[in-house]
C-alpha positions as CSV (number, residue, x, y, z in Angstrom):
1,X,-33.0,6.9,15.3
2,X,-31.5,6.3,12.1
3,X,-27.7,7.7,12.6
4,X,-25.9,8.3,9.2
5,X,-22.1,8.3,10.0
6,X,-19.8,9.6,7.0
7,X,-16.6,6.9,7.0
8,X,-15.2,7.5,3.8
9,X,-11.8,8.2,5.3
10,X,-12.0,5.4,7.6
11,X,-11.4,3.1,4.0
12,X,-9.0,5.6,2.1
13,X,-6.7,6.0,5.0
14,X,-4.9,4.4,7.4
15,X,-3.7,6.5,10.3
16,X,-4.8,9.5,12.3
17,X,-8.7,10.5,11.6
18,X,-8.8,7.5,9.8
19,X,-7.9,5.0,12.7
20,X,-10.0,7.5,14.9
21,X,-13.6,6.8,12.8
22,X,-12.8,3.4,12.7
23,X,-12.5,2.7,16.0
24,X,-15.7,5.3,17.0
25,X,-17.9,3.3,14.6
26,X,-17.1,-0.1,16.3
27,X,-17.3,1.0,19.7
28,X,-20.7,2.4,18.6
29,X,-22.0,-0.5,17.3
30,X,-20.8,-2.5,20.4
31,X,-22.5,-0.5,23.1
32,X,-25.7,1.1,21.0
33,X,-28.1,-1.9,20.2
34,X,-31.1,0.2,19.9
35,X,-30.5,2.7,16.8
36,X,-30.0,1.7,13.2
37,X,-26.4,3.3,11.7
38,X,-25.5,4.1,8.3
39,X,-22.2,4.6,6.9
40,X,-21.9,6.6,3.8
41,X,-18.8,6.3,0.9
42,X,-18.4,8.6,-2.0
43,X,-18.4,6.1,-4.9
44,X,-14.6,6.1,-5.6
45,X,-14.0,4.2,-2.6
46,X,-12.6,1.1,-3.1
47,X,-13.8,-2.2,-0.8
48,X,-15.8,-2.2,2.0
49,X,-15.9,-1.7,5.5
50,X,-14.0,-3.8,7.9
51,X,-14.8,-7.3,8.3
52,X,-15.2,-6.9,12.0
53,X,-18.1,-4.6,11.7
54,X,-22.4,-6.6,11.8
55,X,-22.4,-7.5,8.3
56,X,-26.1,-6.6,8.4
57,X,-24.9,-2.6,8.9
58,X,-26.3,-0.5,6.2
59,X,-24.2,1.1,3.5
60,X,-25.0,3.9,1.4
61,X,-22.2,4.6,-1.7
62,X,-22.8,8.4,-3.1
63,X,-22.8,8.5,-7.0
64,X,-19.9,10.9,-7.0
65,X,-16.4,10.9,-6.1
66,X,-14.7,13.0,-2.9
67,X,-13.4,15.4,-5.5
68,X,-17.5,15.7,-6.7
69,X,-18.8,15.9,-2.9
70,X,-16.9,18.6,-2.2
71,X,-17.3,20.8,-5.5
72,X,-21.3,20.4,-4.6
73,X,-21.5,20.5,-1.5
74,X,-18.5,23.1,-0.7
75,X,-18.8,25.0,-3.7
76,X,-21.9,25.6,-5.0
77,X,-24.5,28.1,-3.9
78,X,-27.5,25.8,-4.1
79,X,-26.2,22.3,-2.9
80,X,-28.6,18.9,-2.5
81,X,-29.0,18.0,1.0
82,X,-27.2,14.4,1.8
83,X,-31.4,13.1,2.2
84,X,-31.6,13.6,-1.5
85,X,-29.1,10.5,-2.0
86,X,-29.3,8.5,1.4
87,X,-33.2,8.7,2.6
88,X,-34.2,9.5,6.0
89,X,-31.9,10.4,8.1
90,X,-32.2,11.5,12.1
91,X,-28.8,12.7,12.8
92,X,-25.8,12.6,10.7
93,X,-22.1,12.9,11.9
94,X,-19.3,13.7,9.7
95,X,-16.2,13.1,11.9
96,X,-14.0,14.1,9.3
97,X,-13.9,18.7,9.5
98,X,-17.3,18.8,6.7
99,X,-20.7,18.3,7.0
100,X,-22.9,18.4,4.0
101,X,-26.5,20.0,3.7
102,X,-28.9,18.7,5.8
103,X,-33.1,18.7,4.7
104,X,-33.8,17.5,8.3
105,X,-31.4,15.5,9.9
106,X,-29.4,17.3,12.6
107,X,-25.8,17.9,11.9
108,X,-23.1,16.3,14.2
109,X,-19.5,17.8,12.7
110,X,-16.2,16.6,14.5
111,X,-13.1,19.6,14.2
112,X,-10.3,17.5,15.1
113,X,-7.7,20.9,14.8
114,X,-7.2,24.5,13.6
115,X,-3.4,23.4,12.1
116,X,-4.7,24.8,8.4
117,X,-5.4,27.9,10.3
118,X,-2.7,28.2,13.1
119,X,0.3,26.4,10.9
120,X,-1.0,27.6,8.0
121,X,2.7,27.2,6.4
122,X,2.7,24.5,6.8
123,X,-0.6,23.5,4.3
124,X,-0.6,23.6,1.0
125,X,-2.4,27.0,0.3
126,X,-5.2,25.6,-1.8
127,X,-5.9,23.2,0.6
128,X,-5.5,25.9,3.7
129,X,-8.2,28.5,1.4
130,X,-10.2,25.7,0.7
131,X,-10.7,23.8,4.5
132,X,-11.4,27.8,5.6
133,X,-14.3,28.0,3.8
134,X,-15.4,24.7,4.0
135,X,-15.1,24.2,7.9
136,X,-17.2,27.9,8.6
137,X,-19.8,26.7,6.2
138,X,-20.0,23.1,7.9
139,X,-20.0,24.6,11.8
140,X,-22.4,27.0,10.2
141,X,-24.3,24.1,9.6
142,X,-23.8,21.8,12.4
143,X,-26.4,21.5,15.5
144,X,-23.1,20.5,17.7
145,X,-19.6,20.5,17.3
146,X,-17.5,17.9,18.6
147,X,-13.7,18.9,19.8
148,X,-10.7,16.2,20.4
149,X,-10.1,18.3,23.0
150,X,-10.5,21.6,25.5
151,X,-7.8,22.9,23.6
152,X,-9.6,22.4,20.4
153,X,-12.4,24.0,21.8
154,X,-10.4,27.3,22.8
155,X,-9.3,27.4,19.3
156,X,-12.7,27.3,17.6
157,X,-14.1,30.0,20.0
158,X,-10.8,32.1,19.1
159,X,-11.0,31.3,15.4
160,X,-14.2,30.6,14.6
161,X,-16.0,32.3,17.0
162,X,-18.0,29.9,17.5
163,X,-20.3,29.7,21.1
164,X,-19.2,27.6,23.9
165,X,-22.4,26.3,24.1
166,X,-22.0,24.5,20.5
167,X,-19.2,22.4,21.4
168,X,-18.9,19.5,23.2
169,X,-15.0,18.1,24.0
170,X,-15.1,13.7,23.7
171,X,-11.4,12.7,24.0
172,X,-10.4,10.1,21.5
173,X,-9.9,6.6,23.0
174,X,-7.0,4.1,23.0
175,X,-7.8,0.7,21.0
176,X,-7.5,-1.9,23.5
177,X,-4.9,-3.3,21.5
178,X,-2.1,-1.1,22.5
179,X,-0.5,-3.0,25.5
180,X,2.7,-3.9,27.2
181,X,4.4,-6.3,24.9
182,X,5.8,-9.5,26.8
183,X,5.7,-11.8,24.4
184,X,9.6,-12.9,23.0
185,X,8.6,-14.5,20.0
186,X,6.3,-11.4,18.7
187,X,8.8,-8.4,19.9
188,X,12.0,-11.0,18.4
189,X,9.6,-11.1,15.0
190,X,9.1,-7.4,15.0
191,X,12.4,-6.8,15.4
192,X,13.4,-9.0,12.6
193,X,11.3,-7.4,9.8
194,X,12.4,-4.0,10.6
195,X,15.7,-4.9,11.0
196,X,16.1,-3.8,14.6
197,X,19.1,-4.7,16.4
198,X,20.3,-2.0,18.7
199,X,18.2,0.1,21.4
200,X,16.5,3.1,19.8
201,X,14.2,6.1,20.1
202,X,11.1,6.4,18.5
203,X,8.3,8.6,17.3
204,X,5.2,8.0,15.5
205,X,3.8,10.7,13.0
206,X,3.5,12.4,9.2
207,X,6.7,13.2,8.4
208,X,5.8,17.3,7.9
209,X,6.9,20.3,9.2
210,X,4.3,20.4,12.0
211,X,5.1,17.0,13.6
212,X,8.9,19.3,14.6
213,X,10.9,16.2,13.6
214,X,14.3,18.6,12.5
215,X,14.1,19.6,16.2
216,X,14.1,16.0,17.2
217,X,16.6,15.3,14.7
218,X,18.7,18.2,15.8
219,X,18.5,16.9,19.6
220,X,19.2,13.4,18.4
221,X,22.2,14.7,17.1
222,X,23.0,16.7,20.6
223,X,22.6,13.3,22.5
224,X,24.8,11.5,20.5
225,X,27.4,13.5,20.4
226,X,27.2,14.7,24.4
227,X,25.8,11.5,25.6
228,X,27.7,9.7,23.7
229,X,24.7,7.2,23.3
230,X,24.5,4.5,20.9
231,X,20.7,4.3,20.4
232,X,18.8,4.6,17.0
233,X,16.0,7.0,15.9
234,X,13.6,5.3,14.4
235,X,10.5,7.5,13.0
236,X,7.4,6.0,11.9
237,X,4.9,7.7,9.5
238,X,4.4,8.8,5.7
239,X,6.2,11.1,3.6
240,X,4.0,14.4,3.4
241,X,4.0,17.9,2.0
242,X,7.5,19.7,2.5
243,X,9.6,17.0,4.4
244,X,12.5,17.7,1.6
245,X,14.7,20.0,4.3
246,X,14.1,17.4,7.1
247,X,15.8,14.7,4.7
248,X,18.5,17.2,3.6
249,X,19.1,17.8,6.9
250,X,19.8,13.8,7.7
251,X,21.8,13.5,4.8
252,X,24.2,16.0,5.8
253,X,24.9,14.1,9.6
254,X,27.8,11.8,10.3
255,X,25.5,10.1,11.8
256,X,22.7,9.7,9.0
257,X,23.0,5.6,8.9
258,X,21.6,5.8,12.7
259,X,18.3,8.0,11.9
260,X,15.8,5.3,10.3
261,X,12.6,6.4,8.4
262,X,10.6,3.0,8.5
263,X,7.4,4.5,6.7
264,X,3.7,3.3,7.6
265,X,3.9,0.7,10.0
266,X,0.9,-1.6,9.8
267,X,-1.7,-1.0,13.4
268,X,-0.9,-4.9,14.5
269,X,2.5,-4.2,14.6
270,X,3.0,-0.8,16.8
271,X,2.2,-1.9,20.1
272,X,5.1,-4.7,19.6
273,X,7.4,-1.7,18.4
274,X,6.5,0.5,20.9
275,X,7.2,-1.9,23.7
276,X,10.5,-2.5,22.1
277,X,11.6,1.5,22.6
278,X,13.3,2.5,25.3
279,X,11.7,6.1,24.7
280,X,8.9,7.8,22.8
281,X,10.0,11.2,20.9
282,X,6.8,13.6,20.2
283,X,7.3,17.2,20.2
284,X,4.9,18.1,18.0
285,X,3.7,21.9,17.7
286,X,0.4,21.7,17.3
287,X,-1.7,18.9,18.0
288,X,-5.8,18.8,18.5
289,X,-5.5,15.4,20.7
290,X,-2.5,13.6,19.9
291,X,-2.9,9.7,20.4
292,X,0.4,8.6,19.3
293,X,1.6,9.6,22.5
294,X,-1.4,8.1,24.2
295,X,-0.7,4.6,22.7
296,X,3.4,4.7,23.7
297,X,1.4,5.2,27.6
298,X,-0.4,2.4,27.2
299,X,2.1,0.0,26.1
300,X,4.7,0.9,28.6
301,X,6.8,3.5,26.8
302,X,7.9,6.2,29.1
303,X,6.6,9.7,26.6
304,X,8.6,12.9,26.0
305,X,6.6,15.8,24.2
306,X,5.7,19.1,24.3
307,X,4.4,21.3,26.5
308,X,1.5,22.9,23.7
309,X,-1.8,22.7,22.1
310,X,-3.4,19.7,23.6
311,X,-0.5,17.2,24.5
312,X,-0.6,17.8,28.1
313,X,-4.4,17.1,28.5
314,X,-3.6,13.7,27.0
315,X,-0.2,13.1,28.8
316,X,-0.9,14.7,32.0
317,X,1.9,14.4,34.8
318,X,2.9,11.2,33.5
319,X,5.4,12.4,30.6
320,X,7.7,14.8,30.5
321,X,7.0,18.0,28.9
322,X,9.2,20.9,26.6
323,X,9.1,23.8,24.9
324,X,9.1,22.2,21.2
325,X,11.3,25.0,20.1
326,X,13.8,24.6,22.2
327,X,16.2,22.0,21.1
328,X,18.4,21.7,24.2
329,X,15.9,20.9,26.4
330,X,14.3,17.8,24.6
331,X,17.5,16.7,24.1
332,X,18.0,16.9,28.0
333,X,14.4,15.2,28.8
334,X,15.3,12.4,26.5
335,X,18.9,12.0,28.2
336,X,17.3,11.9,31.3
337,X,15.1,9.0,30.7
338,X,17.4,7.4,29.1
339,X,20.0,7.2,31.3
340,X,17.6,7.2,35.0
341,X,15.9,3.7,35.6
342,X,14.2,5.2,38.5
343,X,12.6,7.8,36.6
344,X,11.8,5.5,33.5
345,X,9.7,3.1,35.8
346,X,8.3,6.3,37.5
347,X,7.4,7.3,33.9
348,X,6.0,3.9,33.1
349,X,4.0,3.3,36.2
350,X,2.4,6.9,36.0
351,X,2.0,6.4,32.2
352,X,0.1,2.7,31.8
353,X,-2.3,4.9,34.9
354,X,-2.9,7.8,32.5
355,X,-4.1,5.7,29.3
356,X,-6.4,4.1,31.3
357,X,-8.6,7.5,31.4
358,X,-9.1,6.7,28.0
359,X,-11.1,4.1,26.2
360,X,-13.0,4.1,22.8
361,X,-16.0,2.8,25.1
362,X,-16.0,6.1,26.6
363,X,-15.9,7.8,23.8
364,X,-18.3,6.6,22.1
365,X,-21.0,6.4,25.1
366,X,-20.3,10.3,24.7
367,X,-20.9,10.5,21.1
368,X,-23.9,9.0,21.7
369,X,-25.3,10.9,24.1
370,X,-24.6,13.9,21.3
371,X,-26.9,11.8,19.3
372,X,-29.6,11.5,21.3
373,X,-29.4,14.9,22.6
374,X,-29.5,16.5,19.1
375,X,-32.0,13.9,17.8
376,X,-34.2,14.9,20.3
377,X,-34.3,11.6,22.4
């Protein structure tokens, strides 16, 4: 089959869907040695793909921008199919929420969440109107859906109505990079650049309403004050849409100097980081897998989040679990491991078992049998 894959995203971003594509895409290539995969750019991409993908992989770069694809094929009433630019294609995937017209290739889309739908709030509107359209027309569309997760898949029957029988649930994976840390000199260099030099609690994620960082914030602030703990809070992620009250909100804490916003941190260096925290924050309210999480399991980091949306499919038994909106008790979960070394290594032992359910070999062996099962083979 010739398998068009569109990994625009996977070169204009870094983290979340973007890290997700890349790492499908190499998996893919490892374990499928019989098909012939092409990935497809809109032309205002910059570079290439990653230097650790065959060099003899085929690329096809659209003549119009992301702004262009979607106007055309989002937009307007008569759109060209994606053939029209790429040739022959026998399935294609876009694992990125839209799936252009198709003359005959069968239509893989991947819906990674419903947040524009169930936070809408917490979207730009434009963005929220647009995505609403433009995710009906692409399921629409689509011979199979692909959800991060069972929870996903609830949602899009709820919201979407769309038929069980349409969607499949693959998990995302967890790179095989994210591993227990032992190494002095790397954890002593980490903690140098970032200018790390007391014990601290992290968390990994857009700084945006959604990710519930004022809760964790507000807990923070409970801990140190009942606690009477000395750690750090170190958050990790970029700035987005309406994170002005959460920095408001730091700026007006005695303790402000403590609460650290280190920005995008570089994929080499969070498994080193990670190792280095003695717990990992996420109490997200919606999430449609949630690997941050995943990635603390897997390198040792004992996980408090909450108890929604998919988080305890990925987390399972082996992290603690709360109500995101209630502040007291993450503050009390966090305490708790913090202050138990029996119930830390508990949490480690159960967590390092946990991520090993999860591999981007197995996820991709899944995709692939999507493939063959909607390109007929």
């Amino acid at each position: 089959m010739r398998i068009g894959i569109d990994y625009t995203i996977a070169v204009t971003e870094t983290a979340g869907i973007a890290r997700h594509v890349r790492e499908l895409v190499a998996a893919l290539l490892e374990i499928d040695q019989v098909n012939e995969y092409i990935l497809i750019f809109t032309s205002d991409v910059k570079g290439g793909v990653s230097s650790t993908l065959p060099q003899k992989l085929a690329i096809r770069r659209l003549p119009f921008s992301q702004w262009g694809a979607r106007m055309m094929w989002h937009r307007m009433s008569l759109p060209l199919p994606l053939e029209f630019f790429t040739g022959h294609l026998d399935v294609f995937h876009s694992p990125d929420f839209l799936l252009p017209p198709l003359r005959h290739a069968q239509g893989v889309v991947t819906i990674h969440d419903l947040s524009y739908i169930i936070y809408a709030q917490y979207t730009r509107p434009t963005i929220a109107k647009y995505f609403d359209k433009a995710v009906r027309r692409s399921v629409e569309r689509a011979r199979l859906v692909i959800a991060d997760s069972n929870s996903t898949k609830r949602d899009l029957g709820k919201l979407l109505a769309i038929s069980e029988g349409k969607i499949e649930v693959i998990y995302s994976g967890v790179s095989v990079r994210f591993v227990p840390v032992r190494d002095r000199d790397r954890l002593f260099d980490v903690q140098r650049r970032y200018s790390i030099d007391r014990p601290f609690i992290l968390s990994i994620g857009e700084i945006q309403p959604r990710k519930n960082l004022q809760r964790l914030i507000a807990a923070y602030s409970i801990l140190r004050q009942d606690a009477m703990l000395t750690h750090q809070l170190l958050l990790v992620g970029k700035e987005h849409w309406l994170s002005e009250d959460l920095f408001r909100q730091v700026e007006g804490l005695d303790i402000k100097r403590d609460i650290r916003f280190l920005g995008y941190v570089p994929d080499e260096d969070l498994p080193a980081l990670i190792s280095l925290a003695d717990v990992f924050a996420f109490p997200s309210l919606y999430e449609g897998f949630g690997l941050p999480p995943l990635e603390a399991m897997a390198c040792g980091c004992p996980v408090v989040t909450s108890n929604t949306s998919s988080l305890p499919e990925v987390v399972g038994n082996a992290g603690i679990m709360v109500n995101p909106y209630d502040t007291d008790s993450l503050a009390r979960a966090i305490g708790q491991v913090l202050t138990s070394s029996e119930l830390r290594d508990n949490m480690i032992r159960k967590g390092l078992e946990q991520a090993k359910k999860f591999s981007w070999e197995k996820t991709a062996k899944q995709t692939l049998e999507v493939y063959n099962k909607v390109g007929g083979v």
